[in-house]
C-alpha positions as CSV (number, residue, x, y, z in Angstrom):
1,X,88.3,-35.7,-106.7
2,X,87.2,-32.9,-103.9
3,X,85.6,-29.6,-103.6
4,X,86.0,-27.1,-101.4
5,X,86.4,-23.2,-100.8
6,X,89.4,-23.1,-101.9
7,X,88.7,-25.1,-105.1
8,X,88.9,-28.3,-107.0
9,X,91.3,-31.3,-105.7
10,X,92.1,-34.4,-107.5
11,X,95.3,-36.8,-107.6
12,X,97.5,-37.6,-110.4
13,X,99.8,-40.6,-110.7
14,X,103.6,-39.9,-110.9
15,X,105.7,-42.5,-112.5
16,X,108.6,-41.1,-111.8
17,X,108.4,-41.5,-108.2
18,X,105.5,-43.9,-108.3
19,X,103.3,-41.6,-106.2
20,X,99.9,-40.0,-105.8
21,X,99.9,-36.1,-106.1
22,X,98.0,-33.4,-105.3
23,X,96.5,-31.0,-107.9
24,X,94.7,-27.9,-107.6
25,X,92.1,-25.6,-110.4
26,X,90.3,-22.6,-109.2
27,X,88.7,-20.1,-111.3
28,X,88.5,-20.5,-115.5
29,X,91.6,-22.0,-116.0
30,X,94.0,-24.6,-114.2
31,X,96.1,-23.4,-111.1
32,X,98.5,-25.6,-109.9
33,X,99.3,-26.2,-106.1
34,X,102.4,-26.9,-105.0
35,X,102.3,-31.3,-105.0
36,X,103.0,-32.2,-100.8
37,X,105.6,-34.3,-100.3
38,X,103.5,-37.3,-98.6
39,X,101.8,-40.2,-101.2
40,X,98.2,-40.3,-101.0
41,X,96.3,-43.4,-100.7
42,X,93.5,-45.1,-98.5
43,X,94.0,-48.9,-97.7
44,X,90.7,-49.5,-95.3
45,X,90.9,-53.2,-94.6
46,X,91.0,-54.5,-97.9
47,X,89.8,-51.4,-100.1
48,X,90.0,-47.8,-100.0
49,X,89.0,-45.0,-101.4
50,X,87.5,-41.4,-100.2
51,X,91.4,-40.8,-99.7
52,X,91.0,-36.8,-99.9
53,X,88.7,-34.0,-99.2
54,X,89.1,-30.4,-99.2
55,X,88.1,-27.9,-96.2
56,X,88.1,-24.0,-95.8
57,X,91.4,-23.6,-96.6
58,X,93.4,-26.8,-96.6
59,X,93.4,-30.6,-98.2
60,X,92.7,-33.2,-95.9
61,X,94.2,-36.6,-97.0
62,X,95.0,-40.1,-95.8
63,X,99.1,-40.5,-96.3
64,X,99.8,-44.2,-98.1
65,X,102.5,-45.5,-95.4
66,X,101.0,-45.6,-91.9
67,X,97.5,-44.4,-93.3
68,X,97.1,-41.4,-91.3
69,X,95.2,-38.1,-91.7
70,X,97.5,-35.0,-93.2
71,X,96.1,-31.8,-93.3
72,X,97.3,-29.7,-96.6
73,X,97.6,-26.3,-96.8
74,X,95.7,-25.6,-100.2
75,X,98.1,-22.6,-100.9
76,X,101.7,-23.7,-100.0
77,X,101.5,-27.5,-99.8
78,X,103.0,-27.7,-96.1
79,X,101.7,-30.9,-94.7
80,X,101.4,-32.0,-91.2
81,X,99.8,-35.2,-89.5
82,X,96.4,-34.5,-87.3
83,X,96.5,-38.1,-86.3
84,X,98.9,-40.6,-84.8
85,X,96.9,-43.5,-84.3
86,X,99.3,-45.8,-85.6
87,X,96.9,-49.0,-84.8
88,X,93.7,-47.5,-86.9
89,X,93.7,-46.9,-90.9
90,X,91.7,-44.2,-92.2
91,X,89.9,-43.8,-95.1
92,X,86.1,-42.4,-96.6
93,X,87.0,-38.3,-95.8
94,X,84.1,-36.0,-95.9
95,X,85.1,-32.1,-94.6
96,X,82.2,-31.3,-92.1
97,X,82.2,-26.8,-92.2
98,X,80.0,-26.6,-89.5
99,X,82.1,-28.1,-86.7
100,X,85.0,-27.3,-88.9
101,X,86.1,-31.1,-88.7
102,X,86.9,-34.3,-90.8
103,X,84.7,-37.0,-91.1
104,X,86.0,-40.9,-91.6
105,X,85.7,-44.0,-91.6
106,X,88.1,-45.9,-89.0
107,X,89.4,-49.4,-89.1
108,X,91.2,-50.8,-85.6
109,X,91.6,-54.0,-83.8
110,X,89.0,-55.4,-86.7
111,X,86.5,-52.8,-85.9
112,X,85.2,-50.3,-87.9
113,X,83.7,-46.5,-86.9
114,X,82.2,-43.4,-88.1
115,X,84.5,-41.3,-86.2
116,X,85.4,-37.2,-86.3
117,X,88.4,-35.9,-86.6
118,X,90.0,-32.4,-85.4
119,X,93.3,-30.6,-86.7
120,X,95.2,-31.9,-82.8
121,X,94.5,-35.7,-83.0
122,X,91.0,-35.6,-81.3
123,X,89.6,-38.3,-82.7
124,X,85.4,-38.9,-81.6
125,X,83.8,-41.8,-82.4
126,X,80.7,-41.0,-83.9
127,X,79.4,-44.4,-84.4
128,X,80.2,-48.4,-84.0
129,X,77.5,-50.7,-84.0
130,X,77.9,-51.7,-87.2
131,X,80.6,-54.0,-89.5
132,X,81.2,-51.8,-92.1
133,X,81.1,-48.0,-92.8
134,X,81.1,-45.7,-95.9
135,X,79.5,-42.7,-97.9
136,X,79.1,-40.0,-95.2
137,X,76.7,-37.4,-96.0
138,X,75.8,-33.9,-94.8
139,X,72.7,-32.0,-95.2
140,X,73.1,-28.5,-96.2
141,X,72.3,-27.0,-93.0
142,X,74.4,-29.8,-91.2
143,X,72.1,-30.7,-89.1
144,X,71.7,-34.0,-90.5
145,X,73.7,-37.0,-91.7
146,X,73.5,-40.1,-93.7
147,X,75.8,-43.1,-94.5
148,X,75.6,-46.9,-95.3
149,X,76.8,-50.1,-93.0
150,X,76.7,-53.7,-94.1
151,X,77.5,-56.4,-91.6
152,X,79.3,-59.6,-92.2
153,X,79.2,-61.9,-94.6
154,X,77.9,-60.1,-97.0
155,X,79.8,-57.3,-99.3
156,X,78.6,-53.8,-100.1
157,X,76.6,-54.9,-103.3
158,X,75.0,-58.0,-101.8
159,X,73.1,-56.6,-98.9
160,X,73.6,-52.8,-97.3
161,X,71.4,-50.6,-95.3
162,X,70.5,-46.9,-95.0
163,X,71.7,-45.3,-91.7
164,X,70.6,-41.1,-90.4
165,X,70.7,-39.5,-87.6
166,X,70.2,-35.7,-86.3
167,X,73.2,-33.6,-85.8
168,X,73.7,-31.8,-82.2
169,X,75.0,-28.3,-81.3
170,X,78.1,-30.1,-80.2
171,X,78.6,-32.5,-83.1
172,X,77.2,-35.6,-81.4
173,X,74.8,-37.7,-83.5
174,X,71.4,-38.5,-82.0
175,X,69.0,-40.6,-82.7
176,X,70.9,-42.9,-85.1
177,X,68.0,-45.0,-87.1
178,X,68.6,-47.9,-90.1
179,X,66.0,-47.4,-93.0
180,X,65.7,-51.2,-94.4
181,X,65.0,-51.3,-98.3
182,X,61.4,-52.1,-99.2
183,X,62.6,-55.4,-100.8
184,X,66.4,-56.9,-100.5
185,X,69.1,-54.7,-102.2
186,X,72.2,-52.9,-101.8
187,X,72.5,-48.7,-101.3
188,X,75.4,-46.5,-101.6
189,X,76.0,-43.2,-102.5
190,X,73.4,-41.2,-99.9
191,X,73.9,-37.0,-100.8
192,X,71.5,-34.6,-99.6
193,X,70.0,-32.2,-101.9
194,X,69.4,-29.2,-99.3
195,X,67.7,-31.0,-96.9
196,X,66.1,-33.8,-99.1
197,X,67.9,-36.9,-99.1
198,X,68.9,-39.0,-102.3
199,X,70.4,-42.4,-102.4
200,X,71.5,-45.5,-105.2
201,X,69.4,-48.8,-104.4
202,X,69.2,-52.2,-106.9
203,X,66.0,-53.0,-104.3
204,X,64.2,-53.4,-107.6
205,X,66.9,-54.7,-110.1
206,X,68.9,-51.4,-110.8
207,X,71.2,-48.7,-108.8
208,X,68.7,-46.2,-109.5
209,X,68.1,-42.5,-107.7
210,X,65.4,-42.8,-104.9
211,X,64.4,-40.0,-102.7
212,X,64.2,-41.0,-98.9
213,X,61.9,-39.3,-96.2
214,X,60.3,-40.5,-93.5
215,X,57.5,-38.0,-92.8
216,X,55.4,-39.8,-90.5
217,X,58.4,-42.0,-88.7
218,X,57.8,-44.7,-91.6
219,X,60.5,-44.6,-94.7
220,X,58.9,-43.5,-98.2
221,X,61.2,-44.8,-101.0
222,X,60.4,-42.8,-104.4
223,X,62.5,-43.3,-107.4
224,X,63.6,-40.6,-109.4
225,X,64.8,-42.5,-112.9
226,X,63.6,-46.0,-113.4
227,X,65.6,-46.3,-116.5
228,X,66.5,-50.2,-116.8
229,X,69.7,-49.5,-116.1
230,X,72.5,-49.2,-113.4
231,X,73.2,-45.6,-112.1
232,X,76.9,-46.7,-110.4
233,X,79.2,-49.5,-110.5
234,X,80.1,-52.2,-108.1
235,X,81.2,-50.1,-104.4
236,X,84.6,-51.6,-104.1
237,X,85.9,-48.2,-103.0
238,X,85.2,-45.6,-100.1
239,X,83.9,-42.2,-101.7
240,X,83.0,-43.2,-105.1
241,X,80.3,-40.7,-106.9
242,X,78.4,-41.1,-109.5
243,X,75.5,-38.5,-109.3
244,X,75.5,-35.1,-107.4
245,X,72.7,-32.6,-107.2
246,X,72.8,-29.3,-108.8
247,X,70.6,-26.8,-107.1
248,X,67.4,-25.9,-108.4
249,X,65.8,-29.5,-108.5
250,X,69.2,-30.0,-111.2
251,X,71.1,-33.5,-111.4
252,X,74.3,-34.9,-112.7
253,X,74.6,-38.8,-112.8
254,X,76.0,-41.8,-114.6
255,X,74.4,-44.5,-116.3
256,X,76.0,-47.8,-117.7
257,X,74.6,-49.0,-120.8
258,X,76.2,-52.3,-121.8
259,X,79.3,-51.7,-120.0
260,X,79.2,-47.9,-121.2
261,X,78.9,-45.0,-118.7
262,X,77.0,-42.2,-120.1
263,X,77.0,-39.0,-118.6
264,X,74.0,-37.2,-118.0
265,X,72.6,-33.8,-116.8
266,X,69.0,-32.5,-115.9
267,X,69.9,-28.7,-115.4
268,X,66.5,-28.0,-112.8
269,X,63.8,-29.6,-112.2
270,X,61.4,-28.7,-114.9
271,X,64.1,-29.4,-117.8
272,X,64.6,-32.2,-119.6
273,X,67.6,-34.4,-119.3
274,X,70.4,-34.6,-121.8
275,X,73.4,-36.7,-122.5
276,X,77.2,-34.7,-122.4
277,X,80.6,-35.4,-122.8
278,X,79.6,-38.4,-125.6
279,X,83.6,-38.8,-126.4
280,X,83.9,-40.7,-123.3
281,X,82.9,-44.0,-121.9
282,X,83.6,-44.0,-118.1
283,X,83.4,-41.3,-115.2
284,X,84.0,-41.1,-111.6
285,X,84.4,-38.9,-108.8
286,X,81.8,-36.3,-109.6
287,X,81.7,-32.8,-108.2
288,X,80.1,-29.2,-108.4
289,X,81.6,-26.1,-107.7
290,X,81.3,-22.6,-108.9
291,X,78.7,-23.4,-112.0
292,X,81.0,-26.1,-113.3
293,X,80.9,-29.7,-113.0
294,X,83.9,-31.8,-112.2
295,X,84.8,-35.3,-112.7
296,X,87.4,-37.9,-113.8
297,X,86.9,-39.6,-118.0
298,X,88.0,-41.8,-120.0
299,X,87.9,-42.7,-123.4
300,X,89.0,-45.8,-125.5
301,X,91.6,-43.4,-127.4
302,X,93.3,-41.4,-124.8
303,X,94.3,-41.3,-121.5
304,X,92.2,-40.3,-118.1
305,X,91.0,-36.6,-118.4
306,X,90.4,-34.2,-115.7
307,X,86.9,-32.5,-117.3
308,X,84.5,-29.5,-116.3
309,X,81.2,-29.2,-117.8
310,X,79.4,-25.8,-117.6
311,X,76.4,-25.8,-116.1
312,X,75.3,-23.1,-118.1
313,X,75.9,-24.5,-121.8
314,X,76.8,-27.7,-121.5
315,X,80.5,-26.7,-123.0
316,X,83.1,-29.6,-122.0
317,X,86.1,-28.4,-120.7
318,X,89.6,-30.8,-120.8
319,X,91.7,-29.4,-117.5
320,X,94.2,-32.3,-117.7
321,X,95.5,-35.4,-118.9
322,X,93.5,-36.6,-122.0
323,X,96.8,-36.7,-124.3
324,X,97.3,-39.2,-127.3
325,X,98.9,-42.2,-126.0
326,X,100.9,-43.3,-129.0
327,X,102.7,-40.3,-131.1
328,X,102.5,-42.0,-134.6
329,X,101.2,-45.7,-133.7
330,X,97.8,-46.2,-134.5
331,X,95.0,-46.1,-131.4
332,X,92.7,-49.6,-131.8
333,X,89.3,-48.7,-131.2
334,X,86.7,-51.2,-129.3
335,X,83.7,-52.8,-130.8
336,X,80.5,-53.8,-128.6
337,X,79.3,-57.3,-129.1
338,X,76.4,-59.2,-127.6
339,X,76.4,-63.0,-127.1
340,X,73.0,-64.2,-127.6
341,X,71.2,-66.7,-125.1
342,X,71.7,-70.4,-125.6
343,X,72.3,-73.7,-124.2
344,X,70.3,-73.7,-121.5
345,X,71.8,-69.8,-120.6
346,X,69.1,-67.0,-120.4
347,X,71.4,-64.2,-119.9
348,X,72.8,-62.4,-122.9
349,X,76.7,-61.6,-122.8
350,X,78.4,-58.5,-123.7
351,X,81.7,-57.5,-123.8
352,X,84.3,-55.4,-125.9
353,X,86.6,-56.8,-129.2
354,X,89.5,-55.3,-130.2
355,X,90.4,-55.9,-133.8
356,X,94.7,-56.7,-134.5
357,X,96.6,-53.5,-136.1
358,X,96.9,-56.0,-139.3
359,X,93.7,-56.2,-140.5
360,X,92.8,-59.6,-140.3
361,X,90.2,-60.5,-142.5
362,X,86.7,-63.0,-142.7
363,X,89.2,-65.3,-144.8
364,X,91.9,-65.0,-142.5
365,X,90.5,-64.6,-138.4
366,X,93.2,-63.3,-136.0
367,X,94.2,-65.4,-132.9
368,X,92.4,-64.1,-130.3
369,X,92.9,-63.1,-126.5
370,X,89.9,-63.4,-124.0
371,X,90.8,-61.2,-120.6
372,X,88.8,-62.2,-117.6
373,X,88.4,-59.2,-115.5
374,X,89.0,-59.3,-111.8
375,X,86.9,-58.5,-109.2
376,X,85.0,-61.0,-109.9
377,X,82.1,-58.3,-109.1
378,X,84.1,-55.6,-111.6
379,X,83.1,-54.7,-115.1
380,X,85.2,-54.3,-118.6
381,X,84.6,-50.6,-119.6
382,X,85.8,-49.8,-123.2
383,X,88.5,-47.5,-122.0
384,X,92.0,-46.8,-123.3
385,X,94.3,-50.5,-122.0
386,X,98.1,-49.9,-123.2
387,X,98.1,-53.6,-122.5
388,X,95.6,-54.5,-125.2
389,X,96.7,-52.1,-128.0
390,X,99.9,-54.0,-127.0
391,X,98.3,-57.3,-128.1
392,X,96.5,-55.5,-130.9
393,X,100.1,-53.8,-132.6
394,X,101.3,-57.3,-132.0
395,X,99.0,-59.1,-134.3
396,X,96.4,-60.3,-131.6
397,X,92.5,-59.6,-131.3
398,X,91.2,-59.0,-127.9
399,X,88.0,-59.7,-126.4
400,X,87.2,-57.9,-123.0
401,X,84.3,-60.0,-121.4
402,X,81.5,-59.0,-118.9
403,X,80.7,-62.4,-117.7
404,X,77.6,-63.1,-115.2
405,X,78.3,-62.1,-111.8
406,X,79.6,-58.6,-113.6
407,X,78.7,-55.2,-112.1
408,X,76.8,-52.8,-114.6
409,X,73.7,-55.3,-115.5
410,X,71.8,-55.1,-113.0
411,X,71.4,-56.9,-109.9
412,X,70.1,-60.4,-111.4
413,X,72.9,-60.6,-113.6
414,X,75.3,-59.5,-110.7
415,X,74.2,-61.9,-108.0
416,X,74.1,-64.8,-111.1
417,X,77.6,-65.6,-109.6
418,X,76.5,-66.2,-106.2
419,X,77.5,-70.2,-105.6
420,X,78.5,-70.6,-109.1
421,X,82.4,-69.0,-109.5
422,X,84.4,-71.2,-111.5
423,X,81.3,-72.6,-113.7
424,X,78.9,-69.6,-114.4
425,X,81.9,-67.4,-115.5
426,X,84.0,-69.9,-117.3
427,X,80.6,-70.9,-119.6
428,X,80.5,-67.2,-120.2
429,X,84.1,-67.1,-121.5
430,X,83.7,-69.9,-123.6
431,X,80.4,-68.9,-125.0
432,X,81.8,-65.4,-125.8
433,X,84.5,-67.3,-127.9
434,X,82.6,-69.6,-129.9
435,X,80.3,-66.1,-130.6
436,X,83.5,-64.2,-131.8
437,X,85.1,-67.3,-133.9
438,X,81.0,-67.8,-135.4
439,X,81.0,-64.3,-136.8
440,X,84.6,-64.6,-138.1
441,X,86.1,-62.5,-135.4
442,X,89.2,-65.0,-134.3
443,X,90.2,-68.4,-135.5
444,X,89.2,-71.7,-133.6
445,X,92.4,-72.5,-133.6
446,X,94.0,-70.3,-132.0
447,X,92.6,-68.9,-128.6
448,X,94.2,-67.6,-125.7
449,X,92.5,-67.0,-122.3
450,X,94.0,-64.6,-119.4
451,X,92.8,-63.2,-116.1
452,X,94.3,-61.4,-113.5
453,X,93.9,-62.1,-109.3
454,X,90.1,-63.4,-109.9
455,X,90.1,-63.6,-113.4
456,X,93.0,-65.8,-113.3
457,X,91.1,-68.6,-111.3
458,X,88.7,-68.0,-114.2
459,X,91.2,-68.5,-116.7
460,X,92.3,-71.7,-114.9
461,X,89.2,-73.1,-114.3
462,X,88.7,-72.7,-118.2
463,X,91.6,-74.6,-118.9
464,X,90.8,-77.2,-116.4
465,X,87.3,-77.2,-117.9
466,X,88.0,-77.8,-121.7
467,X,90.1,-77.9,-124.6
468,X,88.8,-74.9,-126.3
469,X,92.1,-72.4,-125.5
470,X,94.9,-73.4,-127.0
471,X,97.1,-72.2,-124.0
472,X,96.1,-69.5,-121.0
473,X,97.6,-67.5,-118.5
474,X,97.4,-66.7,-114.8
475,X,99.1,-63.0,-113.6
476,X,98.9,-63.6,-110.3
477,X,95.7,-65.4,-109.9
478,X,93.8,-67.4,-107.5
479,X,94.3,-70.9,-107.3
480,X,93.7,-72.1,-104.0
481,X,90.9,-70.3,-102.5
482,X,90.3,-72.0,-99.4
483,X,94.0,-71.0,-98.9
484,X,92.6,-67.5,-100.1
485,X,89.9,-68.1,-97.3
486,X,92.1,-68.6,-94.6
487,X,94.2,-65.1,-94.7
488,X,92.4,-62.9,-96.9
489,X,91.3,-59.4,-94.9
490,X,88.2,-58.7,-93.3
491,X,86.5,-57.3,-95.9
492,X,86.1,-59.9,-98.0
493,X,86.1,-62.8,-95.5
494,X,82.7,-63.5,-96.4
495,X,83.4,-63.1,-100.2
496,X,84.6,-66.7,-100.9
497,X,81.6,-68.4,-99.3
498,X,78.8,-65.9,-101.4
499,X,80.9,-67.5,-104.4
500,X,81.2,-70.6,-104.0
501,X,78.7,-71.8,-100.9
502,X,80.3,-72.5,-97.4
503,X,83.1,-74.9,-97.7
504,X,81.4,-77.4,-94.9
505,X,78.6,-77.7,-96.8
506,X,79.7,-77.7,-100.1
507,X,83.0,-79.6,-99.9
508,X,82.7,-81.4,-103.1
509,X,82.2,-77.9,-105.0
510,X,85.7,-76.6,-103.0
511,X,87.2,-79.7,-104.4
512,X,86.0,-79.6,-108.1
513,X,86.8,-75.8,-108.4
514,X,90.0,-75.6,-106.8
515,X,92.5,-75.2,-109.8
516,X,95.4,-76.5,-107.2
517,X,93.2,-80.0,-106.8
518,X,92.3,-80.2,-110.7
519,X,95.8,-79.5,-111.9
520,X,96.4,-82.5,-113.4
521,X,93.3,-82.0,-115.9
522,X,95.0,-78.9,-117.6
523,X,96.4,-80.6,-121.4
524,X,97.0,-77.6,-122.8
525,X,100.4,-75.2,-122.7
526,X,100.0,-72.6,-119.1
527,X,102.2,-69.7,-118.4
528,X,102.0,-67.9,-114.8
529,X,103.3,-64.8,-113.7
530,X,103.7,-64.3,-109.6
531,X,105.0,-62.0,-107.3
532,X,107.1,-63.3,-104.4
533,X,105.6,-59.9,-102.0
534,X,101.9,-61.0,-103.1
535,X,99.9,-60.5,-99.9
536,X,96.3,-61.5,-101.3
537,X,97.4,-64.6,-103.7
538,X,99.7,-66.7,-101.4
539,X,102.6,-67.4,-103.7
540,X,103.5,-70.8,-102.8
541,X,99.5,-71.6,-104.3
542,X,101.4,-70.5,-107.5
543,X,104.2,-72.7,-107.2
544,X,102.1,-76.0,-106.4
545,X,100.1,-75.2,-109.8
546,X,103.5,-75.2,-111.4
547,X,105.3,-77.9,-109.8
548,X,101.6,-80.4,-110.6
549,X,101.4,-80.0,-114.1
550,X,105.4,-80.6,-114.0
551,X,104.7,-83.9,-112.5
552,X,102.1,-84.1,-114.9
553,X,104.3,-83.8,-118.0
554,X,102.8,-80.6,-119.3
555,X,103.8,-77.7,-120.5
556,X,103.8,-74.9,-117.9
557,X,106.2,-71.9,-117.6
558,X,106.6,-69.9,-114.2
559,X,107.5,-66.1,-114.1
560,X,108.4,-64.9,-110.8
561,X,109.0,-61.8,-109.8
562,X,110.2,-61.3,-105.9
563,X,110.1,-57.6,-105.4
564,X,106.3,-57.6,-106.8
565,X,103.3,-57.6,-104.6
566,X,99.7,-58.5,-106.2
567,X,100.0,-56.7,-109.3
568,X,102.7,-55.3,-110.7
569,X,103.7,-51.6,-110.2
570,X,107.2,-51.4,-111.5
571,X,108.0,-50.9,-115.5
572,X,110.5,-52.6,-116.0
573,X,108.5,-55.8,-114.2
574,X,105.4,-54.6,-116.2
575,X,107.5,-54.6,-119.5
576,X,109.1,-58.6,-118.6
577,X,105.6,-59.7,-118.4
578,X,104.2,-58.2,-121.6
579,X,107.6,-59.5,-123.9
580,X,107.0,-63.1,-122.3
581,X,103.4,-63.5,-122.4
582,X,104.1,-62.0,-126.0
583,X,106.9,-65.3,-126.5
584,X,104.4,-67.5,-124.8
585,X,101.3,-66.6,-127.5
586,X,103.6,-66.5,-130.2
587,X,105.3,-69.6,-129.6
588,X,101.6,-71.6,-129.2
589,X,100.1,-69.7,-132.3
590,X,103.2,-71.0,-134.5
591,X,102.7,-74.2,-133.7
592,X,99.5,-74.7,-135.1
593,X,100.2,-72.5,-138.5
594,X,103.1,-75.5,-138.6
595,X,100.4,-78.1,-138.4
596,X,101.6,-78.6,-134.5
């Protein structure tokens, strides 16, 4: 979502043609633009994001294909390309009005720039000593800037740094100075509020709000909110927002609470602060514009909603999307639980359960699904899944866990992972199990575990690990990561080694947590689902998984689906998955009601 002149800009997923398009509101009510005929999407190296921004009087986007710059016209839709650098992918778009340009982030040759970019294919580097690039940010009078680098091997929410630098007549950035954190952390996010310049740091557990100066040629970090709690989510994406200024000393931001994203407003800067929007659990992408806030919702019980908040009254506004999933079927609601500390574990566990449609009761516990998210540095939000009110018409519980190593805790509980994938996560899973089937919540009996890409290795490793599940599954998932190593993009080349040490000096932890190598201690029923176009999970990793437990005598089933990259976009692909994972569950469940 983008602001500009000529209003608000966001994209909207069309099944039909499987593409992003472009939609418009300006003034009190929704007015549509006509949708350009180009699919919008930034693919930067590994992740994208910041795929859009909106100028004086056109959209300025980053077209999926050959990842190139189009400028839209904000009335008529016309597109045409301003670049032709067919070598370089763009991504992280920030309209610049006082040189009437585009700023981005641009990936070539396996180098990275800040770079600025005209309507004619000029293309000026702006900056390139650093790995990585994101988060542009201009000061009101545009005589300043701000954005974040991070260098190699570490990701965005490891270790990150603070870059400014002055703004010339001509557009050219001068003295370009890194502001270190006062202790280690990661920032994102940097926004100027007029001339005063805000940014997210963890440097002291949390991504909390800290104002930035540097009166006397030393930095002065001040934070804003020290709430115990994280103020963004895990920067896997160029051009995320999660708080915005609002004039007058004002503020907008987000906070997670237990894997719960509140939405908050302080209207200036002598009011008081006050939660909005309470119907919804997750936000992104926010924006300001003409006394209105804008952002993207969701909600456990309806689809992703398009909302403005006035400024004024605090009145929430639906613009689009939020319908009712389900015209008569009933929507399953999620409900919080916390897994307490024990064995040895200090960290308290949280996650989401869904109940089954049927009403299972104390006397009678459902069998229960555990999902493993993916990332691994993601987070379960309790937003609306058609995939688990899928499980939960058909009989099953679910139980969405935010293991350690999980964005939204804070930044002990995030870097909990570090050395410890496959072991720290998998106790987490487990734990969270024998918590739900304690308080009567699924029977012990009858467990399931599944994870996709990341959370599949999870899911593996669990199965490798113990007899607790009664059968798992593995869309797509990672099962030879040294394999994964070897070809995965640049931005996460260092990603492997954070989790799990540097092979050479940990070769015995490689060994022991490489599902591929420990096949042969799975006993219990697998299922795996992989597609044959899968660029990140090598597919033949799949196939040795499958073909070892063969050997091995046990009971494995292998779903492959050739036209499918990692994850699968198509419906009728999405639909085989769900009715044979469905079989699969079914199948394993009825064979211990018989006594099997």
């Amino acid at each position: 979502m983008t602001a500009g002149q000529a209003g608000v800009f966001w994209l909207e997923f069309d099944p039909d043609s499987g593409h992003n398009l472009l939609r418009k509101v300006s003034g009190e009510s929704p007015q549509w633009g006509t949708p350009p005929t180009i699919d919008i999407r930034s693919q930067v190296n590994g992740y994208g994001g910041g795929a859009l921004c909106a100028g004086r009087d056109a959209v300025y986007a980053v077209e999926a294909s050959q990842q190139q710059i189009h400028r839209i016209d904000a009335a008529t839709g016309g597109t045409n390309a301003i670049t032709q650098d067919t070598d370089a992918s763009f991504g992280g778009l920030v309209w610049d009005p006082f040189h009437h340009r585009t700023l981005a982030v641009r990936e070539r040759s396996g180098r990275q720039q800040l770079v600025a970019v005209r309507d004619h294919n000029e293309v000026v580097p702006l900056h390139d000593s650093e790995d990585f690039y994101s988060a542009p940010a201009l000061s009101a009078s545009g005589e300043r800037i701000a954005w974040i680098c991070w260098s190699l091997p570490d990701m965005p929410w490891v270790r990150s740094v603070l870059w400014t630098a002055e703004v010339g007549e001509d557009g050219a950035l001068i003295r370009a100075r890194c502001w270190p954190t006062p202790g280690e952390g990661s920032v994102q996010q940097p926004v100027f509020d007029g001339e005063a310049l805000r940014v997210l740091s963890d440097h002291e557990g949390w991504w909390q709000i800290w104002c930035v100066s540097w009166p006397d040629g030393q930095a002065r970090w001040t934070c804003l909110d020290s709430t115990a709690a994280d103020h963004a989510s895990a920067p896997w994406q160029l051009g995320e927002r999660h708080f915005c200024p609002l004039g007058q000393g004002g503020w907008a931001w987000i906070r997670y609470v237990n894997g719960v994203g509140e939405l908050w407003l302080k209207r200036s800067a002598g009011s008081s602060s006050a939660k909005v929007a309470p119907g919804f659990n997750d936000f992104r992408h926010i924006t300001v514009f003409d006394g209105q806030l804008y952002c993207i919702a969701r909600s456990a019980t309806r689809l992703d909603s398009v909302l403005a908040v006035d400024l004024a009254t605090s009145q929430v506004s639906l613009l689009a999307g939020g319908e009712a999933p389900f015209a008569d079927a009933p929507i399953v609601s999620p409900e919080p639980f916390q897994v307490p500390p024990s064995n040895g574990v200090t960290e308290e566990v949280a996650g989401f359960w869904y109940p089954p449609v049927d009403g299972s009761t104390d006397n009678n516990p459902p069998p229960l699904i555990l999902i493993a998210h993916g990332g691994p540095t993601s987070m379960a939000c309790p937003v609306f899944n058609p995939q688990v009110q899928f499980w939960c018409h058909h009989g099953f519980a679910v139980a969405d866990v935010n293991y350690r190593g999980s964005a939204g805790f804070g930044r002990r509980f995030r870097m909990a992972l570090a050395g410890n994938w496959g072991q720290s996560d998998v106790e987490d899973m487990e734990r969270a199990a024998d918590h739900l089937v304690a308080v009567g919540r699924a029977d012990p009996n009858r467990l399931f575990i599944q994870g996709r890409s990341s959370g599949g290795y999870t899911a593996l490793m669990a199965m490798i690990g113990s007899t607790r599940f009664r059968a798992g599954a593995s869309l797509f998932g990672v099962s030879d990561p040294a394999r994964l190593r070897e070809v995965t993009h640049r931005f996460e080349s260092g990603y492997l080694d954070w989790l799990l040490g540097a092979p050479s000096d940990y070769p015995e932890r490689w060994h022991e947590r490489t599902p591929v190598q420990q096949a042969h201690c799975i006993r219990r029923p697998m299922i795996f689902f992989q597609g044959g176009q899968d660029r990140v999970v090598v597919p033949e990793q799949t196939r040795q998984m499958v073909r070892v437990l063969e050997q091995n005598g046990q009971s494995v089933e292998l779903w492959w689906f050739e036209d499918e990259g990692h994850g699968f976009r198509q419906q009728k692909n999405q639909v085989a998955l769900l009715e044979n994972l469905l079989t699969f569950y079914c199948r394993n469940s009825q064979k211990w009601n018989d006594g099997g």
